[in-house]
N, C-alpha and C positions, 0 to 999 in steps of 0.2 A: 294252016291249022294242023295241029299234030293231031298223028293217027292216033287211035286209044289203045289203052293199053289189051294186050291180049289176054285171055284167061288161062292160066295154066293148069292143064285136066292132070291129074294124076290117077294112075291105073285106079281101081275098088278096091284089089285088094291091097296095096300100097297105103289110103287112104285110111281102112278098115286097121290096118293095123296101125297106122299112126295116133286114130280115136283111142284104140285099146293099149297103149302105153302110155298116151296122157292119162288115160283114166286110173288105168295101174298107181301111177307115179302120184297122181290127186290122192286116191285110196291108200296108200303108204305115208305118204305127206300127214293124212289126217287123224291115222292110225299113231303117227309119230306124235302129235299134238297130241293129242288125247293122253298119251301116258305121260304128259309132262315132259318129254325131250325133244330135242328134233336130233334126227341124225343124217340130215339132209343135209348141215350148215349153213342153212338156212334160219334166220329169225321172222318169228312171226309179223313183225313190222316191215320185210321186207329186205333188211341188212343181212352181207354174203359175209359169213367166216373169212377168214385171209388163209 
């Protein structure tokens, strides 16, 4: 039987800042939408720029 997998703890403050750059990056995404562009190269359906 395979052992399971282990969980991998990363530090708080590591974590903490990983939540607050998604969230950043959400908040500019949405910021970006809202004025009619994206400058992400990003489409809102999900397709990447080349």
């Amino acid at each position: 039987m395979p052992e399971r997998d282990e969980v991998r703890r990363l530090p708080t403050d590591e974590w903490e800042r990983l939540k607050r750059d998604a969230r950043e990056r959400a908040e500019h995404r949405l910021a970006a939408q809202r004025r009619g562009g994206s400058d992400s190269g990003q489409h809102t359906d999900g397709r990447q720029e080349p």
